[in-house]
Biopython code that builds the backbone (N, CA, C, O; Angstrom):
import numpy as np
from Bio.PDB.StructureBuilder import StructureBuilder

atoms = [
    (1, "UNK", "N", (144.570, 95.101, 211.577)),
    (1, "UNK", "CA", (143.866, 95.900, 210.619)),
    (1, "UNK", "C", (143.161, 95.017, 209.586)),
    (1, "UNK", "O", (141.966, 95.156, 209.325)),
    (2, "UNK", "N", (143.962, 94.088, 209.000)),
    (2, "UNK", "CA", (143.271, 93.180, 208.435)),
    (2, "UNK", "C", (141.713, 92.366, 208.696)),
    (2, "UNK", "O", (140.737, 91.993, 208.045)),
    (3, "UNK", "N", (142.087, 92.377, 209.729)),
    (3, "UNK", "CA", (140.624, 91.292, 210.416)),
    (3, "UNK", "C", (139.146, 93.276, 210.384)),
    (3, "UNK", "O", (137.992, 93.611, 210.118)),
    (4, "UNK", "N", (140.056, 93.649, 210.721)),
    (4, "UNK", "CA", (138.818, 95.084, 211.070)),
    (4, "UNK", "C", (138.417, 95.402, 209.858)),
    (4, "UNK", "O", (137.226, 95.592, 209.611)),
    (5, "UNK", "N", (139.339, 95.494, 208.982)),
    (5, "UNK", "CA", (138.956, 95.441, 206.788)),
    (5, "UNK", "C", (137.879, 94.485, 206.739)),
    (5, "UNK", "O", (136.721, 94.744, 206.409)),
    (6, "UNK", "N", (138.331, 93.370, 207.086)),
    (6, "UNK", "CA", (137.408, 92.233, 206.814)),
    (6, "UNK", "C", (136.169, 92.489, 207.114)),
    (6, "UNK", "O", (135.347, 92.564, 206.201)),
    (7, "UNK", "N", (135.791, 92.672, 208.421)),
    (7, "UNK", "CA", (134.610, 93.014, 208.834)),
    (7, "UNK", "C", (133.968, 94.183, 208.130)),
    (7, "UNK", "O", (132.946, 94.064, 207.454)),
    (8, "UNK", "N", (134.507, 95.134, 208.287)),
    (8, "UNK", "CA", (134.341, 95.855, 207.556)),
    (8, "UNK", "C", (133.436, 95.946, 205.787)),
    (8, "UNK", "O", (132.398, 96.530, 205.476)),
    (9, "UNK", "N", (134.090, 95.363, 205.217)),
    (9, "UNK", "CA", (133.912, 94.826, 204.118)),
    (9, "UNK", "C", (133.040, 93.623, 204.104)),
    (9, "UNK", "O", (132.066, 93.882, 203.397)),
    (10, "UNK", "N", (132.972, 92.413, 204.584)),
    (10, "UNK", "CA", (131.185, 92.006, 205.346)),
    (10, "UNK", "C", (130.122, 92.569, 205.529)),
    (10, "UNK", "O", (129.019, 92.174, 205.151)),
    (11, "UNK", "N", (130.477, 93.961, 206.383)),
    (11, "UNK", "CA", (129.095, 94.593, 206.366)),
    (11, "UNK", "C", (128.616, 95.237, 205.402)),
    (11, "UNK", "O", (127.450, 95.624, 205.328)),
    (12, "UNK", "N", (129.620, 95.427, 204.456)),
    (12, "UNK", "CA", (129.108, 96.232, 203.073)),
    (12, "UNK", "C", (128.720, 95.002, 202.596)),
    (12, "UNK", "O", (127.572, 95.234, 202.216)),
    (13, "UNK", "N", (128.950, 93.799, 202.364)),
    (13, "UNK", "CA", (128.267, 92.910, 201.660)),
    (13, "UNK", "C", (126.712, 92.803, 201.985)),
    (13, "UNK", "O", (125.740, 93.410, 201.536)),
    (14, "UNK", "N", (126.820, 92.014, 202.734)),
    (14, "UNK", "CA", (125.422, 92.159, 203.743)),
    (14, "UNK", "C", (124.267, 93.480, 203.991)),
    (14, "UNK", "O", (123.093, 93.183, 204.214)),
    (15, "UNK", "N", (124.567, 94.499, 203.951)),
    (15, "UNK", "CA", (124.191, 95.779, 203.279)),
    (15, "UNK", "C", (123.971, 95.922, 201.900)),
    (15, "UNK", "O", (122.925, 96.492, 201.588)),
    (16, "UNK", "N", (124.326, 95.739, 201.473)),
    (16, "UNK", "CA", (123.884, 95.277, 200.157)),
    (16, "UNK", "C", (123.102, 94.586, 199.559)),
    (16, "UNK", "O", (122.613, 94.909, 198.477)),
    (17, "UNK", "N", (122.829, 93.384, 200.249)),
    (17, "UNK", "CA", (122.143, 92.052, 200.067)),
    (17, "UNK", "C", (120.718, 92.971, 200.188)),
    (17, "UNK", "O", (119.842, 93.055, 199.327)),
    (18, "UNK", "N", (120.749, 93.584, 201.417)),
    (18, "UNK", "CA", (120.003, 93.478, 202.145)),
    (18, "UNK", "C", (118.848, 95.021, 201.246)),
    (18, "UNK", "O", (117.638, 95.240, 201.203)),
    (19, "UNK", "N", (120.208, 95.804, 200.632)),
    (19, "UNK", "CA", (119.560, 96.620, 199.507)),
    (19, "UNK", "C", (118.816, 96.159, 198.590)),
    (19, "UNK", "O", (117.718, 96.561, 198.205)),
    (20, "UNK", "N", (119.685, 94.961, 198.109)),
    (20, "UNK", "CA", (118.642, 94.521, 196.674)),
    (20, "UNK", "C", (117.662, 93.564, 196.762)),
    (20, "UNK", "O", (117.136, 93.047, 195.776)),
    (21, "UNK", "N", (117.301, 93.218, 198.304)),
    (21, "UNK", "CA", (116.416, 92.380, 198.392)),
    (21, "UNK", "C", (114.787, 93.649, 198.735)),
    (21, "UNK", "O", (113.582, 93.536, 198.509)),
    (22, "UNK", "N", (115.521, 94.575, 199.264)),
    (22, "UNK", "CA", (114.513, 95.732, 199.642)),
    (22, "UNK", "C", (114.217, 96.490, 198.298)),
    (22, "UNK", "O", (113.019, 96.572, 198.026)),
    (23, "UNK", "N", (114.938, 96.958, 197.570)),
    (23, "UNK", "CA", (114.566, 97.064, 196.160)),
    (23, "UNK", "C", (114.200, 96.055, 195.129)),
    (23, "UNK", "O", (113.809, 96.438, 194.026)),
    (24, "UNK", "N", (114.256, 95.349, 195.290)),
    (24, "UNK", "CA", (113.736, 93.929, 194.767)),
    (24, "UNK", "C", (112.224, 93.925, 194.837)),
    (24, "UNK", "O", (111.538, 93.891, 193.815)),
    (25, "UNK", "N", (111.647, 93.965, 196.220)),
    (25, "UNK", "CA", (110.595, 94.018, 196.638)),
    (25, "UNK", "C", (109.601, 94.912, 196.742)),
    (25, "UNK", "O", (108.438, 94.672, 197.065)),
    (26, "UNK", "N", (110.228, 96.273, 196.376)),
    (26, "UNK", "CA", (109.206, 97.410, 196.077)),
    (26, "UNK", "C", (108.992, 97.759, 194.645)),
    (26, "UNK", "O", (108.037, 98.307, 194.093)),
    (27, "UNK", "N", (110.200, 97.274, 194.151)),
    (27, "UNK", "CA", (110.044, 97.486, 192.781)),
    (27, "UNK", "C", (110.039, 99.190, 192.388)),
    (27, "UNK", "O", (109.348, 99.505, 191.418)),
    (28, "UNK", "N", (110.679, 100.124, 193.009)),
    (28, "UNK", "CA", (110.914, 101.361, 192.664)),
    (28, "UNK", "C", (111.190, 101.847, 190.835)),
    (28, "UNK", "O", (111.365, 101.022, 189.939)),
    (29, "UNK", "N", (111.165, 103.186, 190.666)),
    (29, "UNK", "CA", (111.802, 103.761, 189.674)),
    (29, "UNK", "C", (113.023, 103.374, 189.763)),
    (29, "UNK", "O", (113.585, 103.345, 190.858)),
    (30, "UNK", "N", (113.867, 102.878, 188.205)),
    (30, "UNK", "CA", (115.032, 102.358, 187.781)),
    (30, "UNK", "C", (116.438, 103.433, 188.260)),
    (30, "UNK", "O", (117.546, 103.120, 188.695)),
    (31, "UNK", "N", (115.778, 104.911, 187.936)),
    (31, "UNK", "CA", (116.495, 105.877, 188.864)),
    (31, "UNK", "C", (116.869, 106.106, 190.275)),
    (31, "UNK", "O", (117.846, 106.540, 190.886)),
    (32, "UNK", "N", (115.910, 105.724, 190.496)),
    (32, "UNK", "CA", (116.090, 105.362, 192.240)),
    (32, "UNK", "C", (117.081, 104.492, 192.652)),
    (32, "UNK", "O", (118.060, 104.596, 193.391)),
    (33, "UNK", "N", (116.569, 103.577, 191.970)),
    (33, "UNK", "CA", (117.748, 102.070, 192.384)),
    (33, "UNK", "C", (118.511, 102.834, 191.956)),
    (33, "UNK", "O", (118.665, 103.626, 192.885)),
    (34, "UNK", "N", (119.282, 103.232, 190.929)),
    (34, "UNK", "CA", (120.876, 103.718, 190.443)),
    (34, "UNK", "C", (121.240, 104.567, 191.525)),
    (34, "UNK", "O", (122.381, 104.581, 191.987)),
    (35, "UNK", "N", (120.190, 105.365, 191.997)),
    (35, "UNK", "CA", (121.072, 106.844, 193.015)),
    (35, "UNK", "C", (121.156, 106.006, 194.585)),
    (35, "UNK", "O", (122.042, 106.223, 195.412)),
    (36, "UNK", "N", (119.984, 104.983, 194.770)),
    (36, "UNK", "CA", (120.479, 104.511, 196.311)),
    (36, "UNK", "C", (121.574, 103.354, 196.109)),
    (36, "UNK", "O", (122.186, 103.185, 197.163)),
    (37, "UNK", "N", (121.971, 102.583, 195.171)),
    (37, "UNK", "CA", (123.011, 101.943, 194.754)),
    (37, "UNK", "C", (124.661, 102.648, 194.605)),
    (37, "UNK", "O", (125.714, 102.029, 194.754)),
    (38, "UNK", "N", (124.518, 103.957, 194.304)),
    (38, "UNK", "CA", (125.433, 104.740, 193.671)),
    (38, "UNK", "C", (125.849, 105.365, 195.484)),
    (38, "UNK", "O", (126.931, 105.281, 196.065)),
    (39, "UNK", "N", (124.725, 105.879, 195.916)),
    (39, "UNK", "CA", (124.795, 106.574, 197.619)),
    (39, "UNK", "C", (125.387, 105.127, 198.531)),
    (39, "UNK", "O", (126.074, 105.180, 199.552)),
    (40, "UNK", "N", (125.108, 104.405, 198.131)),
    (40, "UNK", "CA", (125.486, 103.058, 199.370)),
    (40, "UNK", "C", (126.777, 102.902, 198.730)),
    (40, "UNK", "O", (127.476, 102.494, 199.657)),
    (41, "UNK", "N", (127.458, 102.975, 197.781)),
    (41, "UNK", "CA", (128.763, 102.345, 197.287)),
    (41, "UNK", "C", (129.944, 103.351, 197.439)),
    (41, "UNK", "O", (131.117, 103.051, 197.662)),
    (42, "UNK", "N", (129.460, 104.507, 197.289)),
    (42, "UNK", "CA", (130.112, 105.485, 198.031)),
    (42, "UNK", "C", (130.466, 106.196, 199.231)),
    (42, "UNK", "O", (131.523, 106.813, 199.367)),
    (43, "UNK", "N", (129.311, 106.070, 200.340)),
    (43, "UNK", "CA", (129.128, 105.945, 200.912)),
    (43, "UNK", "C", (130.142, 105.508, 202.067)),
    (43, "UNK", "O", (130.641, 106.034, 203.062)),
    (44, "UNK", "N", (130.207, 103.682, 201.109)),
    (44, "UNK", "CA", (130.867, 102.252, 201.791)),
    (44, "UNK", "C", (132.135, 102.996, 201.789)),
    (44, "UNK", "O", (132.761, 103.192, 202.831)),
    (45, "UNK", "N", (132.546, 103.437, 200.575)),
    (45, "UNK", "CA", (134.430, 103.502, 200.312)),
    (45, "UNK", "C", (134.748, 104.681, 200.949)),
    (45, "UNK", "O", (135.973, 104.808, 200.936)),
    (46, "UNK", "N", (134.090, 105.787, 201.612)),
    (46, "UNK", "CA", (134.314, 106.862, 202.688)),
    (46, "UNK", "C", (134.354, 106.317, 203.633)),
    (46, "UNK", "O", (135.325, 106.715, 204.276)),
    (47, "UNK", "N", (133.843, 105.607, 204.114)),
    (47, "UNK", "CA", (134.208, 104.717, 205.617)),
    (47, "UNK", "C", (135.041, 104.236, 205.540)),
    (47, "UNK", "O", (135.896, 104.495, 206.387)),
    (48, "UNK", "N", (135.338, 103.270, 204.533)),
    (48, "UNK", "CA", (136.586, 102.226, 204.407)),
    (48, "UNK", "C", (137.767, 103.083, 204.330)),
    (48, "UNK", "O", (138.809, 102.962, 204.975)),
    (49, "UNK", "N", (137.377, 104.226, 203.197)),
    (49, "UNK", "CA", (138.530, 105.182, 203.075)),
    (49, "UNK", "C", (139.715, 105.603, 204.295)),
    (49, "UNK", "O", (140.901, 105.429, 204.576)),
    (50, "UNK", "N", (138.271, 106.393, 204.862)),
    (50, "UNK", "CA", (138.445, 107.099, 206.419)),
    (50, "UNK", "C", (139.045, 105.868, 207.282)),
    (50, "UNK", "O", (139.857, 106.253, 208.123)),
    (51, "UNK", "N", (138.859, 104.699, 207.260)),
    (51, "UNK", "CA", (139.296, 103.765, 208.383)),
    (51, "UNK", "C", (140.793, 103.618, 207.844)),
    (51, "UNK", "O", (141.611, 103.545, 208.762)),
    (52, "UNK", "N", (141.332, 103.557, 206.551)),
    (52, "UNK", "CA", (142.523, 103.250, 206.114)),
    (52, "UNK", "C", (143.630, 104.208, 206.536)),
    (52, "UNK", "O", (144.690, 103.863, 207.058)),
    (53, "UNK", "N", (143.233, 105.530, 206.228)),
    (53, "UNK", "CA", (143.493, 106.650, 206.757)),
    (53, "UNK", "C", (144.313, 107.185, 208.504)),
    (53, "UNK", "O", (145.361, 107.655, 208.946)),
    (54, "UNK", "N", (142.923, 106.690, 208.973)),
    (54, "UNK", "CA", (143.107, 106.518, 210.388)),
    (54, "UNK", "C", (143.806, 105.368, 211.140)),
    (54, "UNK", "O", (144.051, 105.326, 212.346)),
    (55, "UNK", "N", (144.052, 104.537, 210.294)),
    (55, "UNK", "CA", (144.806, 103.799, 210.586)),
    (55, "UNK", "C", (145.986, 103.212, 210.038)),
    (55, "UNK", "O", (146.369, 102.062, 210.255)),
    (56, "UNK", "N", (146.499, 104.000, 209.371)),
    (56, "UNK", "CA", (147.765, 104.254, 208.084)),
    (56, "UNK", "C", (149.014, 103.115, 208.641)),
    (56, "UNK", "O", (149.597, 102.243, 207.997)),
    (57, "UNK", "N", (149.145, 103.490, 210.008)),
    (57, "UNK", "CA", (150.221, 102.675, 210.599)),
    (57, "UNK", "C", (150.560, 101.332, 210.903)),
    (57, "UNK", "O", (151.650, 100.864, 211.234)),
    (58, "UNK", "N", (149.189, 100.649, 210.698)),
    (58, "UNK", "CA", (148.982, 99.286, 210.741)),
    (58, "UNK", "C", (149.063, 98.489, 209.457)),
    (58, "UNK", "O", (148.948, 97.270, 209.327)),
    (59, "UNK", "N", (149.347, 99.676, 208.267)),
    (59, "UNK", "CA", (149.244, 98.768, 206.723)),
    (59, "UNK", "C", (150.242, 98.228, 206.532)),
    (59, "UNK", "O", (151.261, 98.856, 206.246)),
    (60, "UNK", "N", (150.204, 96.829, 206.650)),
    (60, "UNK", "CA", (151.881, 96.010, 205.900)),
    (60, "UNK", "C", (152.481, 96.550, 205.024)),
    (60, "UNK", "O", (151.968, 97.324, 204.216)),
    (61, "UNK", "N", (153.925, 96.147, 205.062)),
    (61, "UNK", "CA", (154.384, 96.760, 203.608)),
    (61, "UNK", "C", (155.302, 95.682, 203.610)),
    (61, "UNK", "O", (155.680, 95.087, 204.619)),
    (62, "UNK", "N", (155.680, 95.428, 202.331)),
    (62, "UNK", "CA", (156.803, 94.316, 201.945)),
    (62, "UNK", "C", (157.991, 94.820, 202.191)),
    (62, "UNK", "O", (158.676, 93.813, 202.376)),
    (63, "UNK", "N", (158.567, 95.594, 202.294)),
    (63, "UNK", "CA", (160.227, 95.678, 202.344)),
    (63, "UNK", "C", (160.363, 97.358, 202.089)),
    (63, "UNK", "O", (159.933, 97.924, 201.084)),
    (64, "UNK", "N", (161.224, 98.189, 203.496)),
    (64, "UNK", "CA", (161.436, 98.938, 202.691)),
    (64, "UNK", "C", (162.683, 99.685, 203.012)),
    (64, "UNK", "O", (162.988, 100.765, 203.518)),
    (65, "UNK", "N", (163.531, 98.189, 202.274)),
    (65, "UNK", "CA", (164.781, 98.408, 202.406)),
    (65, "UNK", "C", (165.199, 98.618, 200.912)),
    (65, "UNK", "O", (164.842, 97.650, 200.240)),
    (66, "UNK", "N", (165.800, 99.515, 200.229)),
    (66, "UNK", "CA", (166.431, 100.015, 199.204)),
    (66, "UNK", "C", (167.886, 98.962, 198.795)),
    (66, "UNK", "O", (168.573, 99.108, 197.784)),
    (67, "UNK", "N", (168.074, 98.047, 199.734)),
    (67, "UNK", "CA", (169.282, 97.297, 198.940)),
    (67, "UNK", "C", (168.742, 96.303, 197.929)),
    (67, "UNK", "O", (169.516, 95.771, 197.134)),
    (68, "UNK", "N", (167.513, 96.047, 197.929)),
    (68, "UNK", "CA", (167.183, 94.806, 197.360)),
    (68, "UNK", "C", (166.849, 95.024, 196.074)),
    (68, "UNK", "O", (166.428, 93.974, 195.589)),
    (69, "UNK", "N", (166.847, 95.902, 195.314)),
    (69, "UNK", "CA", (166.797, 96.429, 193.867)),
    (69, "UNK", "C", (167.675, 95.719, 193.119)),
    (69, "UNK", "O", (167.807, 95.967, 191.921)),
]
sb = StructureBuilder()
sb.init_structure("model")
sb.init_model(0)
sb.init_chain("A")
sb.init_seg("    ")
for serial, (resi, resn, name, xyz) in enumerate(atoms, 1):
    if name == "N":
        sb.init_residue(resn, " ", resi, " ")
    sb.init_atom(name, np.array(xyz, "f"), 0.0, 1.0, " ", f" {name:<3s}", serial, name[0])
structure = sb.get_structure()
């Protein structure tokens, strides 16, 4: 799960890049940029969300043994 996060989270980088180099270059209304910035970041964390979700069973956990308190 880790390595699939990772990637995961890469492509939102790179998506991104790839936003502010395209808004960069048209130079849009300041509103615009905020709502396609605001739509891509949300967007990102519904996927990521949904993947965490769907894959609940693969999340490490440190200990969950109750003697060690």
């Amino acid at each position: 799960m880790v390595k699939a996060l990772t990637i995961r989270f890469g492509v939102m980088c790179v998506g991104m890049a790839i936003l502010d180099v395209v808004l960069n270059l048209t130079n849009p209304n300041p509103n615009l940029v905020m709502l396609a910035v605001m739509v891509y970041v949300v967007g990102g964390a519904l996927v990521i969300g949904r993947y965490c979700i769907a894959h609940e069973d693969e999340i490490p956990v440190r200990c969950r043994d109750d003697r060690r308190r």
